[in-house]
mmCIF file as gemmi writes it, N, C-alpha and C atoms, coordinates in Angstrom:
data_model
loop_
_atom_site.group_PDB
_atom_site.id
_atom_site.type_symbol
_atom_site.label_atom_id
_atom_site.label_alt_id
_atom_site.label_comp_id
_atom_site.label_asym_id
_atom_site.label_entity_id
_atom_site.label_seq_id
_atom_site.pdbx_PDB_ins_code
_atom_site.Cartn_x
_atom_site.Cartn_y
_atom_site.Cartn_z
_atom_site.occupancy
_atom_site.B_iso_or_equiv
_atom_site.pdbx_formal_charge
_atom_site.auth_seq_id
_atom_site.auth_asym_id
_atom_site.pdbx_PDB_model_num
ATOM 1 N N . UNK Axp A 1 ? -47.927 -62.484 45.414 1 0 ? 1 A 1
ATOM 2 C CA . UNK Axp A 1 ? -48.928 -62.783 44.386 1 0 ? 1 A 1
ATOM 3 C C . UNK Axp A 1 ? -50.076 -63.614 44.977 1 0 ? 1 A 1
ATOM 4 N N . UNK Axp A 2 ? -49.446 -64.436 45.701 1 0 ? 2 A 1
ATOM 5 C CA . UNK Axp A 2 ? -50.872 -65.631 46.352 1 0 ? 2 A 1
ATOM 6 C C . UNK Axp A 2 ? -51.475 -64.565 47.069 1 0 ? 2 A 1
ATOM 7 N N . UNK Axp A 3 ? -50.947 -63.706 47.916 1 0 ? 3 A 1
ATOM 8 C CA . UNK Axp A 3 ? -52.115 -62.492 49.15 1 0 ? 3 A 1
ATOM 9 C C . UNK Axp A 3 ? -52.946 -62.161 48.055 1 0 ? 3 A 1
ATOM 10 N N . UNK Axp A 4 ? -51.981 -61.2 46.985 1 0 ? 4 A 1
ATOM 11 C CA . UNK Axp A 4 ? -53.311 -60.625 45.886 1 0 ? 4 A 1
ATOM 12 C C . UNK Axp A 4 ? -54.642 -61.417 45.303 1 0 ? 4 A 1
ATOM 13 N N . UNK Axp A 5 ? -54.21 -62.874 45.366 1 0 ? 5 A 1
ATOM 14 C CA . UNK Axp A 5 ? -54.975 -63.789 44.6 1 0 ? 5 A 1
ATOM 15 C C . UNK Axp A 5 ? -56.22 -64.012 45.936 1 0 ? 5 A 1
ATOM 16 N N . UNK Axp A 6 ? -56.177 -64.219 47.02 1 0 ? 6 A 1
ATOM 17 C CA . UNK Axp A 6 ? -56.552 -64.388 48.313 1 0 ? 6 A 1
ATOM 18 C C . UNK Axp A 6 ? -57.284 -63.71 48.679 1 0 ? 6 A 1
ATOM 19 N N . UNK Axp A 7 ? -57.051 -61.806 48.557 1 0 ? 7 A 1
ATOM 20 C CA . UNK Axp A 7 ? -57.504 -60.698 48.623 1 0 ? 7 A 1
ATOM 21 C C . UNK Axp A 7 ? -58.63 -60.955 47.344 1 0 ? 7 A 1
ATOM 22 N N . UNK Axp A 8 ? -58.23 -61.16 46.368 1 0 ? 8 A 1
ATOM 23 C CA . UNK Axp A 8 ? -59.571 -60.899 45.177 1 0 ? 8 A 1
ATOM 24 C C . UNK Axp A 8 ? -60.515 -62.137 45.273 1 0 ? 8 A 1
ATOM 25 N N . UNK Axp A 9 ? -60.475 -63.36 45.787 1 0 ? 9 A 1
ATOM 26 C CA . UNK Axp A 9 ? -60.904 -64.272 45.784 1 0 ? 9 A 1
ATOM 27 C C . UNK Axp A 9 ? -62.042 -63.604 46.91 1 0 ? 9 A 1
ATOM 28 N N . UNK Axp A 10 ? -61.492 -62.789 48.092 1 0 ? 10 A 1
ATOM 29 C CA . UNK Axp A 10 ? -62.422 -62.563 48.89 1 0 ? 10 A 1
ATOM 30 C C . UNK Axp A 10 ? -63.37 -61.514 48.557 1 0 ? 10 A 1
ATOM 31 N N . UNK Axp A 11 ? -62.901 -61.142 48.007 1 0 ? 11 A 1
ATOM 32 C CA . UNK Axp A 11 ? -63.515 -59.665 47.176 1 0 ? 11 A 1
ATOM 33 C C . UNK Axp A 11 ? -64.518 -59.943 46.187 1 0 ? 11 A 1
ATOM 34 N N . UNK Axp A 12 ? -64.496 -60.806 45.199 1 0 ? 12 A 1
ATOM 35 C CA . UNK Axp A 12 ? -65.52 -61.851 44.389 1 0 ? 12 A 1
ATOM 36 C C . UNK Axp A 12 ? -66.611 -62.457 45.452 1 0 ? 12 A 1
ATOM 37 N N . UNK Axp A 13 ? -65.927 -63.584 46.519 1 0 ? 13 A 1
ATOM 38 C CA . UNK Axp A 13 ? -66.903 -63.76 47.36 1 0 ? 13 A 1
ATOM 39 C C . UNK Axp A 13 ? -68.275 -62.532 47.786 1 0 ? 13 A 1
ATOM 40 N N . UNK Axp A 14 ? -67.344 -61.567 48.394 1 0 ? 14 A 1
ATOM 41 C CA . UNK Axp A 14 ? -68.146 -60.644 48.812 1 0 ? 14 A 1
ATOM 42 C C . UNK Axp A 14 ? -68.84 -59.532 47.841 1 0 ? 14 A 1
ATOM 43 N N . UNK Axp A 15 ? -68.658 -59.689 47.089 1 0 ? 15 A 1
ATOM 44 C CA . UNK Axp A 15 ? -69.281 -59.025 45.783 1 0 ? 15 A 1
ATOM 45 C C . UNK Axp A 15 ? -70.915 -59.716 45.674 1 0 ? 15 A 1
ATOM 46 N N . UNK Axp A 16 ? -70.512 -61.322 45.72 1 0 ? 16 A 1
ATOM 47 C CA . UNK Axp A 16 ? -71.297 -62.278 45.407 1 0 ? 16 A 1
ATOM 48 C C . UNK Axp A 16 ? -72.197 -62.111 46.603 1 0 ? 16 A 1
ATOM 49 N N . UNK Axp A 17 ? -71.885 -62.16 47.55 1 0 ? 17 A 1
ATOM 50 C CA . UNK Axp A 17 ? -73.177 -61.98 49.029 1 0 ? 17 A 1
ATOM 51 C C . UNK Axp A 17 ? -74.223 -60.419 48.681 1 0 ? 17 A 1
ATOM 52 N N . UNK Axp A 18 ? -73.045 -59.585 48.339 1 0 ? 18 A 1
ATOM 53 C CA . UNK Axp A 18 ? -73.886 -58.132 48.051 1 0 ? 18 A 1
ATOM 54 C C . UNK Axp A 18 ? -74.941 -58.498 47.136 1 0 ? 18 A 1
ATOM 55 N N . UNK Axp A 19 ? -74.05 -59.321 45.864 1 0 ? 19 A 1
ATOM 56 C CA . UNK Axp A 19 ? -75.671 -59.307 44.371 1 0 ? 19 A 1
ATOM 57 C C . UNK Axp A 19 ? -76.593 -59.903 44.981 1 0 ? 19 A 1
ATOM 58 N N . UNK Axp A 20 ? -76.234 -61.258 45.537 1 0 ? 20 A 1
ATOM 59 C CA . UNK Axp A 20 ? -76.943 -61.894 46.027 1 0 ? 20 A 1
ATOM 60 C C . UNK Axp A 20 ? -78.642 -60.934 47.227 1 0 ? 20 A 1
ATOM 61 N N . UNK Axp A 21 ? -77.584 -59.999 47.757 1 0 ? 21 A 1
ATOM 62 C CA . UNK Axp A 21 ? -78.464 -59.674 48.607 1 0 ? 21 A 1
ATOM 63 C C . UNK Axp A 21 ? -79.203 -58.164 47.869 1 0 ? 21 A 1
ATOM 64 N N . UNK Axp A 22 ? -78.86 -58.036 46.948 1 0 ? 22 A 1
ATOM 65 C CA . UNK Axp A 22 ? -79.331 -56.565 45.799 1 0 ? 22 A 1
ATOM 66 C C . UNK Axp A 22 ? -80.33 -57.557 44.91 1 0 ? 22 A 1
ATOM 67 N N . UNK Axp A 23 ? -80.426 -58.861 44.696 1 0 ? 23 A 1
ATOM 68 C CA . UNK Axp A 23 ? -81.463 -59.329 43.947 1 0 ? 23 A 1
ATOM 69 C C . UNK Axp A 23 ? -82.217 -59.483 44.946 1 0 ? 23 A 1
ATOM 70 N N . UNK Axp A 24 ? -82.322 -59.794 46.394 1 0 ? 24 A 1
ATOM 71 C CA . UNK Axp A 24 ? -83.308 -60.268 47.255 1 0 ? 24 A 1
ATOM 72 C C . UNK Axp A 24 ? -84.149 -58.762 47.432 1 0 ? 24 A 1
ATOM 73 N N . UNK Axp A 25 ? -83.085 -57.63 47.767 1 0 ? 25 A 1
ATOM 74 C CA . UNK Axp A 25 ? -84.399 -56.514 47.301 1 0 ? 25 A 1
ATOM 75 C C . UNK Axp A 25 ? -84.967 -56.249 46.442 1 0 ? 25 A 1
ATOM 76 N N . UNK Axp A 26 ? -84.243 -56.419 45.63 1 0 ? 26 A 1
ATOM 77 C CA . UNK Axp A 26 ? -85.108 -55.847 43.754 1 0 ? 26 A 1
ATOM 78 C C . UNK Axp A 26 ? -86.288 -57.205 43.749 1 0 ? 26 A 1
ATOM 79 N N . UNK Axp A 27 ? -86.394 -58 44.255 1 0 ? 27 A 1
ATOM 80 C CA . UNK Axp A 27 ? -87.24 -59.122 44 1 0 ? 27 A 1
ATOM 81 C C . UNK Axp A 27 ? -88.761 -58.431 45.139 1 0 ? 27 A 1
ATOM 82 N N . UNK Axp A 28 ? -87.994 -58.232 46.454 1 0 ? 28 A 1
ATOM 83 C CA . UNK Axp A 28 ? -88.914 -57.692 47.236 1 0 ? 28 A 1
ATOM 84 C C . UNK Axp A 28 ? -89.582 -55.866 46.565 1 0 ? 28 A 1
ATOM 85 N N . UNK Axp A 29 ? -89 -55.454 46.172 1 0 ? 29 A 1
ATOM 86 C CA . UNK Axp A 29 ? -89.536 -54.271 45.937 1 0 ? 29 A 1
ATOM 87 C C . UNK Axp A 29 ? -90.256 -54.51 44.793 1 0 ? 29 A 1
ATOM 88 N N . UNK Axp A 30 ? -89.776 -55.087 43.745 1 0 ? 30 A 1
ATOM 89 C CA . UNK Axp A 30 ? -91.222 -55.764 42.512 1 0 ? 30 A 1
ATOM 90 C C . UNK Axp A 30 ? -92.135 -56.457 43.132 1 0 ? 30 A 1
ATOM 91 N N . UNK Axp A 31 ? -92.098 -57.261 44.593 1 0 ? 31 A 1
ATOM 92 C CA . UNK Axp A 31 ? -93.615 -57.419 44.676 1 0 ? 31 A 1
ATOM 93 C C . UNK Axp A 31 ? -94.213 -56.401 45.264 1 0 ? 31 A 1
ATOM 94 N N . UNK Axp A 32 ? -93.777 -55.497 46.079 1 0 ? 32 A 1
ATOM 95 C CA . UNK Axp A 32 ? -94.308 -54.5 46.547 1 0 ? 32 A 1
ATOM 96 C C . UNK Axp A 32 ? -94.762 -53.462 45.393 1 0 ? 32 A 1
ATOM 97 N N . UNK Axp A 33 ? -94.281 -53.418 44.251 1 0 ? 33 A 1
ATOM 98 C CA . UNK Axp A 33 ? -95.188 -52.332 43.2 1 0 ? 33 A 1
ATOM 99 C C . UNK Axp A 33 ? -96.243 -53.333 42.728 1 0 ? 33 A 1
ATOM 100 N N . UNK Axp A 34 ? -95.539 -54.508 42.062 1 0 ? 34 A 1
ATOM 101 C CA . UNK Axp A 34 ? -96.961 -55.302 41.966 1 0 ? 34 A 1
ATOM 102 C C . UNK Axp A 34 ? -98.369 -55.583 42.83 1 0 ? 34 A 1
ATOM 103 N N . UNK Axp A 35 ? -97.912 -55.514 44.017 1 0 ? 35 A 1
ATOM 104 C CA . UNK Axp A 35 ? -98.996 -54.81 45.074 1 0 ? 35 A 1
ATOM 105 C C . UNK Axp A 35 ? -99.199 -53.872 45.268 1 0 ? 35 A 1
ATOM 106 N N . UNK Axp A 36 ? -98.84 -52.832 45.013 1 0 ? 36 A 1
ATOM 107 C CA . UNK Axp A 36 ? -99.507 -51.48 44.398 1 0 ? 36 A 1
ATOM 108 C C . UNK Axp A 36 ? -100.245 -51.823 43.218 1 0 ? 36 A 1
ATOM 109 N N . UNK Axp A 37 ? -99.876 -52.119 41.839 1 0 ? 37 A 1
ATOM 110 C CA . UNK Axp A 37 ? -100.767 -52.391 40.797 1 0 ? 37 A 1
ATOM 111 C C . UNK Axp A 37 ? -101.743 -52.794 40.967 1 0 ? 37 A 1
ATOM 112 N N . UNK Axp A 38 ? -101.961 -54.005 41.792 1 0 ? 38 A 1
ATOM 113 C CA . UNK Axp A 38 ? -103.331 -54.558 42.159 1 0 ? 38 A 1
ATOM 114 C C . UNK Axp A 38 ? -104.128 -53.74 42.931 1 0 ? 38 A 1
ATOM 115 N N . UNK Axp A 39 ? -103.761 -52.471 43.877 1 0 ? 39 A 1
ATOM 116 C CA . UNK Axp A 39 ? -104.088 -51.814 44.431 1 0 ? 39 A 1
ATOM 117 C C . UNK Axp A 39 ? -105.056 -50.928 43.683 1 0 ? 39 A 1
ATOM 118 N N . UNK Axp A 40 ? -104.27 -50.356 42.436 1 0 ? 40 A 1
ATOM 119 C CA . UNK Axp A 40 ? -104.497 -49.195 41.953 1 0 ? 40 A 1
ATOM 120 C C . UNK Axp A 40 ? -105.415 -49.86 40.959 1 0 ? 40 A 1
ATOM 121 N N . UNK Axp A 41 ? -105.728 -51.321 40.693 1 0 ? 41 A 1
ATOM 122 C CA . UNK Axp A 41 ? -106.743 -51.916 39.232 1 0 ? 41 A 1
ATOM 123 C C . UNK Axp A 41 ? -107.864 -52.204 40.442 1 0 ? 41 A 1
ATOM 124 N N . UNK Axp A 42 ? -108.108 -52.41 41.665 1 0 ? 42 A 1
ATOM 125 C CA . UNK Axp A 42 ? -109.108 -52.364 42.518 1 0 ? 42 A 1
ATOM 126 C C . UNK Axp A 42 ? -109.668 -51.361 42.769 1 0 ? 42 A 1
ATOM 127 N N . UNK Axp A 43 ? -108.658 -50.125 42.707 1 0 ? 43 A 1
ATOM 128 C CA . UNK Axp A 43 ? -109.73 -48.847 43.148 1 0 ? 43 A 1
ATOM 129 C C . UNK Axp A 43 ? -109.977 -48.46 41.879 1 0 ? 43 A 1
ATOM 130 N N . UNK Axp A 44 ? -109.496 -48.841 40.627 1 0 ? 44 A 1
ATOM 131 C CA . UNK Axp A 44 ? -110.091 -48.102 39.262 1 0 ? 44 A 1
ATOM 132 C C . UNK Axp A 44 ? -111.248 -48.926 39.184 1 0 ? 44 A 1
ATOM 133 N N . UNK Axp A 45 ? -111.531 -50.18 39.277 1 0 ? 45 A 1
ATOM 134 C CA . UNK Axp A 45 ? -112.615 -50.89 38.712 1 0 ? 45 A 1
ATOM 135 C C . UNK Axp A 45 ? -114.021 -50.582 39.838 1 0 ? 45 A 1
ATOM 136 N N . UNK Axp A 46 ? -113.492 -50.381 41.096 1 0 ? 46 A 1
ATOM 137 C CA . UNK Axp A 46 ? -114.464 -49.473 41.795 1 0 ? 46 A 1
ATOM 138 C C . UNK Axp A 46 ? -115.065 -48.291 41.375 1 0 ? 46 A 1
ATOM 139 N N . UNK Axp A 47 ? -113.94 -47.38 41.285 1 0 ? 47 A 1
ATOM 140 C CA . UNK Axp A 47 ? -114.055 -46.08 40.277 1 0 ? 47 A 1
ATOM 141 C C . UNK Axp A 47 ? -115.328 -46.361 39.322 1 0 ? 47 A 1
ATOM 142 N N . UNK Axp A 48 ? -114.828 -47.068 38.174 1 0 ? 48 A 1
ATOM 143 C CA . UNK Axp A 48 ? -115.4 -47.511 37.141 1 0 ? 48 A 1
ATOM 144 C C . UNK Axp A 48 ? -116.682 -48.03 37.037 1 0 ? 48 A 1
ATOM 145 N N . UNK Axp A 49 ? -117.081 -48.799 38.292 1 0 ? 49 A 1
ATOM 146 C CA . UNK Axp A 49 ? -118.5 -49.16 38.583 1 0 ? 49 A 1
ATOM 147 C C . UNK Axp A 49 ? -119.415 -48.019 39.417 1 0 ? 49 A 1
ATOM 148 N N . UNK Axp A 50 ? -118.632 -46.9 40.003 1 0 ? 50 A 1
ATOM 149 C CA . UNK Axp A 50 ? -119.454 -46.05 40.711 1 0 ? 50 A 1
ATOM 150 C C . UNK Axp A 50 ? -119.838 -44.945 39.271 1 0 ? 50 A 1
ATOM 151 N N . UNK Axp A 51 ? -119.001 -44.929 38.753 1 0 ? 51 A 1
ATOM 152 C CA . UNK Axp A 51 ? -119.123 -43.671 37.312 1 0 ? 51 A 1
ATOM 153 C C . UNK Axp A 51 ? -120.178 -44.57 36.712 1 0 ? 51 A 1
ATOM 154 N N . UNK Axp A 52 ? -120.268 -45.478 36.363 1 0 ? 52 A 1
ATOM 155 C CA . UNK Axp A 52 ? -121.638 -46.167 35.592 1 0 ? 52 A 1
ATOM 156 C C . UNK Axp A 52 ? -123.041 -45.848 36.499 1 0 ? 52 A 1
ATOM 157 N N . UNK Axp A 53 ? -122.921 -46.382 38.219 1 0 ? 53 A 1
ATOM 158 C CA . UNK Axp A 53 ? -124.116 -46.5 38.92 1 0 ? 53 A 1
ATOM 159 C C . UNK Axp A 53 ? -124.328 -44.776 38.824 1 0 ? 53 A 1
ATOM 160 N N . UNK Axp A 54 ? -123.668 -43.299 38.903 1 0 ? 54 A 1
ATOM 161 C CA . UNK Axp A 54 ? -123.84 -42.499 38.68 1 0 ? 54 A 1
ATOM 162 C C . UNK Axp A 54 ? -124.342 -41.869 37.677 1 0 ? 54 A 1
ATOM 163 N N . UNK Axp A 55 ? -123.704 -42.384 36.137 1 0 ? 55 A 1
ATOM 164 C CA . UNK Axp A 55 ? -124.457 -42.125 34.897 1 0 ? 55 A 1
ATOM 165 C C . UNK Axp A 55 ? -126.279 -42.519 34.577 1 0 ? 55 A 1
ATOM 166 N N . UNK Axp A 56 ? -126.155 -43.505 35.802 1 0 ? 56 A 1
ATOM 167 C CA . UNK Axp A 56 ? -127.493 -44.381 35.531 1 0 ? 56 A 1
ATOM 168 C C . UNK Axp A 56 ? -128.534 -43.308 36.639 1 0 ? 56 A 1
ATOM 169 N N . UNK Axp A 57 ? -127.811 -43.475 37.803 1 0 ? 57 A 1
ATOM 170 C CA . UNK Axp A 57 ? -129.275 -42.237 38.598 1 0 ? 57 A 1
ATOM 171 C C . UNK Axp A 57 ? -129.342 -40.893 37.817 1 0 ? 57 A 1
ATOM 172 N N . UNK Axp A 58 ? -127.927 -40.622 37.085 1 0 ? 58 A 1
ATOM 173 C CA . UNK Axp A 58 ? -127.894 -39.139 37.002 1 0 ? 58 A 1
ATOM 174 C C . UNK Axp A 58 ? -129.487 -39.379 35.435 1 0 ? 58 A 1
ATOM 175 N N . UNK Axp A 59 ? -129.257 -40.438 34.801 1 0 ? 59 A 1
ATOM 176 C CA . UNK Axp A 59 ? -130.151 -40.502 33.235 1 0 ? 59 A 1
ATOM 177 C C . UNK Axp A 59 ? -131.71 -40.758 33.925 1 0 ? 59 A 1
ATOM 178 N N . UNK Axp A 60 ? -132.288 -41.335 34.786 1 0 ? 60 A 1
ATOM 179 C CA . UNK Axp A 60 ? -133.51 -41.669 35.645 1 0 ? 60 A 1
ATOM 180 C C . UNK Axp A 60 ? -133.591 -40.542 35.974 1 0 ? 60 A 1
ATOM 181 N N . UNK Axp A 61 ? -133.111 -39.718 37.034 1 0 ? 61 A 1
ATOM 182 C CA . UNK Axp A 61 ? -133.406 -38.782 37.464 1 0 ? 61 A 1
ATOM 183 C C . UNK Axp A 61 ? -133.661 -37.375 36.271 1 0 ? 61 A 1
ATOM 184 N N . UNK Axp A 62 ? -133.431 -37.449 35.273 1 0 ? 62 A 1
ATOM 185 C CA . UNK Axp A 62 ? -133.179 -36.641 34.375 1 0 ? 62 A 1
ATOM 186 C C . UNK Axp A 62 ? -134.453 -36.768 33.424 1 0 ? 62 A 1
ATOM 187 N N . UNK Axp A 63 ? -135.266 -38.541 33.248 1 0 ? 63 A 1
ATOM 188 C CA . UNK Axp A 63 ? -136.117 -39.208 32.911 1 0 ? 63 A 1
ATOM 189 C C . UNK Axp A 63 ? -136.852 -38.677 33.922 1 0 ? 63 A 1
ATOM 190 N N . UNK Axp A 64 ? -136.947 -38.885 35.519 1 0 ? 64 A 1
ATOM 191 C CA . UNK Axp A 64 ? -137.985 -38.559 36.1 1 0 ? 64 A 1
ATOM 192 C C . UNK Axp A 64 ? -138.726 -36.979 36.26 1 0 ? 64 A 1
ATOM 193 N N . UNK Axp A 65 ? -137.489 -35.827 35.887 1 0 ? 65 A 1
ATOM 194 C CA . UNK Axp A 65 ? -137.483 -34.505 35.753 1 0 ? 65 A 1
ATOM 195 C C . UNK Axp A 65 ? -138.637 -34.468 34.703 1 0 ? 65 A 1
ATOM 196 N N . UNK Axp A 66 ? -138.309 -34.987 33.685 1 0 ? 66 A 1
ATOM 197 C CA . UNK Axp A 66 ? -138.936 -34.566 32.271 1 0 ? 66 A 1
ATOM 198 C C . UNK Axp A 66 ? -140.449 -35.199 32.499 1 0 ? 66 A 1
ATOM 199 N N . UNK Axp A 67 ? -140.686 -36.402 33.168 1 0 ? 67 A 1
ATOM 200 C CA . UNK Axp A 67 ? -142.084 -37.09 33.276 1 0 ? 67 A 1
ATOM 201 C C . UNK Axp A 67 ? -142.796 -35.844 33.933 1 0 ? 67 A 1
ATOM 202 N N . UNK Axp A 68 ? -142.346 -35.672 35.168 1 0 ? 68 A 1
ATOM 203 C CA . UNK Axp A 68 ? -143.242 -34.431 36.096 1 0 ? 68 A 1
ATOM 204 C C . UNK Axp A 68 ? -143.515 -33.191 35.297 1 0 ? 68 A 1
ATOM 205 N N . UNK Axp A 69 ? -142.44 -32.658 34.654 1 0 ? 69 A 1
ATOM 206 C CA . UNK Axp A 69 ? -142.583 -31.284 33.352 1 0 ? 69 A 1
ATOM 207 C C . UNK Axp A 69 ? -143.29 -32.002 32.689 1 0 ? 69 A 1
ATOM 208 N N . UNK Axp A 70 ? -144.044 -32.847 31.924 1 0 ? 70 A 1
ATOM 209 C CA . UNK Axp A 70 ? -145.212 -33.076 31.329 1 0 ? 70 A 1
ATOM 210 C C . UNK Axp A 70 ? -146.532 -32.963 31.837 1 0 ? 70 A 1
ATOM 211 N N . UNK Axp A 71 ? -146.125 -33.824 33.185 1 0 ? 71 A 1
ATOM 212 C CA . UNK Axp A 71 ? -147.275 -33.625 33.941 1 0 ? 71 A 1
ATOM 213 C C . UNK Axp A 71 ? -147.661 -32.109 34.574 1 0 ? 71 A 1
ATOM 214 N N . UNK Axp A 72 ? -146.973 -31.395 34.785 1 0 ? 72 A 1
ATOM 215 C CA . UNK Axp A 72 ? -147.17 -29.986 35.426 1 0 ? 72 A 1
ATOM 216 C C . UNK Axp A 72 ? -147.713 -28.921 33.859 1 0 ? 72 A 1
ATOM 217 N N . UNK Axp A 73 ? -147.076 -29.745 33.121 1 0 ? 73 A 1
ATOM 218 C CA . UNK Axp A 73 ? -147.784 -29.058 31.756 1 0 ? 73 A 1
ATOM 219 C C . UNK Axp A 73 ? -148.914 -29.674 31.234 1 0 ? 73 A 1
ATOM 220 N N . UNK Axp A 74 ? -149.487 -30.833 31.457 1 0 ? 74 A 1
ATOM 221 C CA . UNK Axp A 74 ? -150.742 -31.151 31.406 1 0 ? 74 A 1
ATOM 222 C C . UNK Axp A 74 ? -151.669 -30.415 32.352 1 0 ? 74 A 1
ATOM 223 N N . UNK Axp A 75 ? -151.407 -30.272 33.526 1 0 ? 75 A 1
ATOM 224 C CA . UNK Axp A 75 ? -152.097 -29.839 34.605 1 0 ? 75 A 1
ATOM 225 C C . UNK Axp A 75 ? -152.286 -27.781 34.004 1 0 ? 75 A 1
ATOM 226 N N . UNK Axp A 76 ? -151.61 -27.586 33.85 1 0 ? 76 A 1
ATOM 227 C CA . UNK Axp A 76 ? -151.376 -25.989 32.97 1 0 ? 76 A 1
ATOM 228 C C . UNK Axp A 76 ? -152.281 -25.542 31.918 1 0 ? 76 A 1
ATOM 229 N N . UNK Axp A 77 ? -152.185 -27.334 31.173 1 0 ? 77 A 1
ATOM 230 C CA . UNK Axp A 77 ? -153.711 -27.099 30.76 1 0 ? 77 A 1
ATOM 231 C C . UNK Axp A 77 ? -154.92 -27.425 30.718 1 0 ? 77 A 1
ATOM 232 N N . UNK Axp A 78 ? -155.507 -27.647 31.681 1 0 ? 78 A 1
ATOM 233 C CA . UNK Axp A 78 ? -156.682 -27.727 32.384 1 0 ? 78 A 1
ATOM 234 C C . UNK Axp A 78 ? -157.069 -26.776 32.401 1 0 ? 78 A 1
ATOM 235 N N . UNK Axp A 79 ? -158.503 -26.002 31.866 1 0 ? 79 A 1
ATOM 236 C CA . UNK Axp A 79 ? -159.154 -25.162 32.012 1 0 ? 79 A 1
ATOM 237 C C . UNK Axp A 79 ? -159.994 -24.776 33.683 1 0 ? 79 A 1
ATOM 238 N N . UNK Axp A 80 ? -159.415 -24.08 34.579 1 0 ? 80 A 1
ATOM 239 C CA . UNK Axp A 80 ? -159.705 -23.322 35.932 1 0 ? 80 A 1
ATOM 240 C C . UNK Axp A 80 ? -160.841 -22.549 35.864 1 0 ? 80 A 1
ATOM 241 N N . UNK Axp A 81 ? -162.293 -22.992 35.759 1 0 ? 81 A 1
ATOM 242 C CA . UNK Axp A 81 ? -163.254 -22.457 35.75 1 0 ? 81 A 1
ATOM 243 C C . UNK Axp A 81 ? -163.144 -21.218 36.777 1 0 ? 81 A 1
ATOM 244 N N . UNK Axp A 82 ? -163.946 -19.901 36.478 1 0 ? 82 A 1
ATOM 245 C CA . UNK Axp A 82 ? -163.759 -18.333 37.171 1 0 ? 82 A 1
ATOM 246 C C . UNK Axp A 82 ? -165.088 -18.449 37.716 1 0 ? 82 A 1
């Protein structure tokens, strides 16, 4: 009975080193996604500021299209003496 007691005592121990060492990864691998997260909210907010600076040349450029089509239609009508 004492071996059995001896045997499980060591067996608890070593149970205890394993959790012990199964929380030290699960601790390391949550910071490693949490460093992914930060990863992935840096390249969205990049993202996010290039889609704005894009909306903005794409609306100017779209503004500057339409200024010149006025002007090429003012010029259209100018009477071209023969």
């Amino acid at each position: 009975l004492q071996r059995k007691v001896r045997t499980l005592k060591a067996q608890v121990v070593e149970l205890r080193g394993n959790a012990v060492f199964m929380v030290r990864e699960v601790v390391q691998l949550t910071r490693e996604v949490n460093d992914r997260d930060l990863q992935i909210l840096e390249i969205n907010q990049e993202y996010q500021k290039r889609n704005k600076d894009y909306a903005l040349l794409v609306r100017e450029r779209n503004d500057l299209r339409a200024e010149v089509k006025t002007l090429h239609d003012l010029i259209d009508d100018i009477p071209v003496p023969m």
